[in-house]
C-alpha positions as CSV (number, residue, x, y, z in Angstrom):
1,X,86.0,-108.4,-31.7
2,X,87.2,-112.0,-33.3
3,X,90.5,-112.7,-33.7
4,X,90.6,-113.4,-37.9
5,X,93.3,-114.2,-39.6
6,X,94.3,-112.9,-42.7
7,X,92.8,-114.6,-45.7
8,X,95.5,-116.3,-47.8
9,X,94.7,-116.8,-51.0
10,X,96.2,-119.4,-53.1
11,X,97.0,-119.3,-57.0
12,X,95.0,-121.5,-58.2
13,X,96.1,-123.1,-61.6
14,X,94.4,-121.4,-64.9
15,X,92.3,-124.1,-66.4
16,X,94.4,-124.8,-69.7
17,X,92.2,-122.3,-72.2
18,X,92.8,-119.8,-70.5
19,X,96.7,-120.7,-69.9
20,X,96.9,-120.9,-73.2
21,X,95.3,-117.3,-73.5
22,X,98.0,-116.0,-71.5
23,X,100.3,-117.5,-73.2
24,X,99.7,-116.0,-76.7
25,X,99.1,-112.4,-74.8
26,X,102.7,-112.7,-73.6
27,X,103.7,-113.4,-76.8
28,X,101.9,-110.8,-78.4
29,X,103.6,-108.3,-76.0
30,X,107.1,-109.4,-76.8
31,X,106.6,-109.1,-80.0
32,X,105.3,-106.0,-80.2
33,X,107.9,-104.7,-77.6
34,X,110.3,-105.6,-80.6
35,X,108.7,-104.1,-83.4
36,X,108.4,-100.7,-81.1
37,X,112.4,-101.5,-80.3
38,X,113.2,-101.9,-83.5
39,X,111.4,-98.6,-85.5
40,X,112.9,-96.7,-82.6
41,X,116.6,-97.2,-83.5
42,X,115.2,-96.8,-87.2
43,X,114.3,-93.2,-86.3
44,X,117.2,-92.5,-84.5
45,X,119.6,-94.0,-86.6
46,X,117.6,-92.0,-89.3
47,X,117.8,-88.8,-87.2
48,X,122.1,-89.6,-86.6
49,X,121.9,-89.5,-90.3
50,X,120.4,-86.8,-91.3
51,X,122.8,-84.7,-88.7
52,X,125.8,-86.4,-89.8
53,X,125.9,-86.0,-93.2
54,X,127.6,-83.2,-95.2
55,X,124.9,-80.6,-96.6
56,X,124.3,-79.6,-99.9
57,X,126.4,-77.5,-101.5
58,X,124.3,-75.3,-104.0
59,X,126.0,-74.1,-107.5
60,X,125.0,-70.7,-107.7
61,X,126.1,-68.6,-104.1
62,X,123.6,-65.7,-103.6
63,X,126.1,-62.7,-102.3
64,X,125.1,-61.0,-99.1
65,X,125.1,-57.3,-99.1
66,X,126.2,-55.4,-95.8
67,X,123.9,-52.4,-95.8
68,X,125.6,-49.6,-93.6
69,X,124.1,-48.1,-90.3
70,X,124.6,-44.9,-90.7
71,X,123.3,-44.6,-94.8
72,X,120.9,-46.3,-97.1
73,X,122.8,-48.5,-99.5
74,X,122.9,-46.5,-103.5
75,X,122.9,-48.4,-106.3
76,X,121.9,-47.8,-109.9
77,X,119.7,-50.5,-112.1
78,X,120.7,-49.3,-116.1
79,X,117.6,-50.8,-117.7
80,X,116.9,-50.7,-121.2
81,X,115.8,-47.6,-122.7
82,X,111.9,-47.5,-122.6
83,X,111.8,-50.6,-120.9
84,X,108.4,-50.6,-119.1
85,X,108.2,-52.2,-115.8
86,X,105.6,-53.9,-114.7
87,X,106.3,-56.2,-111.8
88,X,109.5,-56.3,-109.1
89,X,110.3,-58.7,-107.1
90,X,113.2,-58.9,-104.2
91,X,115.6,-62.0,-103.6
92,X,118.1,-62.3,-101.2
93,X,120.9,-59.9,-102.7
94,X,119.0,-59.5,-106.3
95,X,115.8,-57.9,-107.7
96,X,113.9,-59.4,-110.9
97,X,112.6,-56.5,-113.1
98,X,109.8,-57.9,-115.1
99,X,108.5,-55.7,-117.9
100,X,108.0,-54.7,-121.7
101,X,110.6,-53.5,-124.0
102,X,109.4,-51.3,-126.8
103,X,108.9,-53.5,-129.6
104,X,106.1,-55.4,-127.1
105,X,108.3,-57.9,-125.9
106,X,108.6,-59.3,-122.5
107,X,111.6,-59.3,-120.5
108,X,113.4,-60.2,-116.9
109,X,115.7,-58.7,-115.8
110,X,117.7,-59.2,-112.8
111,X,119.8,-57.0,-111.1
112,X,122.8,-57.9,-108.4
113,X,122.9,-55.1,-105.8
114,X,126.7,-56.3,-104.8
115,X,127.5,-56.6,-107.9
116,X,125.9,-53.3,-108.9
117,X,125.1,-54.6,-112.2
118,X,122.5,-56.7,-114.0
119,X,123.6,-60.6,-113.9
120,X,120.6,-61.7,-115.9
121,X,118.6,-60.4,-119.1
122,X,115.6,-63.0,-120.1
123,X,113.6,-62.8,-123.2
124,X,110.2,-64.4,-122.2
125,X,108.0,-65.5,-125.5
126,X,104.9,-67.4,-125.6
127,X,104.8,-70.7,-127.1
């Protein structure tokens, strides 16, 4: 076997296109580094926001109703008299009757179960 060195190889200097190539390329990296820098603290500053700030506080509180575990709750909807039903729907605390009232007009009516009464009587007409 031959004794060989190691081959050293020496940076040779870029001819000056191609300098001037790698020069716009480290460029182009900075500034893009930036631009990905900057949108980040966007969305977290946007994210600190959004945590930070007081939440809404809606008008109109929907009661909760405790339901005990040893009995169904009882409650008692007084709807019109002939008042014919003809769609329910369920809502937190409250249940929307939707129906006909004997002269042929429509109605909604919605009744609060803690309450135990009806908090709402609509008259629905066509324009």
């Amino acid at each position: 076997m031959s004794n060989q060195k190691p081959v050293e190889q020496e940076d040779k200097p870029l001819d000056p296109v191609m300098e001037n190539v790698r020069r716009k390329m480290i460029k182009l990296q900075l500034v893009s580094a930036g631009v990905m820098v900057v949108m980040l603290m966007v969305v977290l500053s946007a994210i600190v926001y959004k945590l930070t700030r007081p939440g809404k506080v809606d008008t109109v509180q929907s009661a909760s109703v405790a339901v005990p575990s040893d009995a169904p709750l009882a409650a008692t909807a007084a709807l019109p008299a002939g008042f014919e039903v003809s769609d329910v729907a369920l809502s937190g605390g409250q249940i929307l009757f939707y129906g006909l009232v004997p002269g042929g007009e429509r109605k909604a009516i919605v009744f609060d179960i803690a309450a135990g009464r009806i908090v709402a009587d609509v008259s629905v007409k066509a324009n």
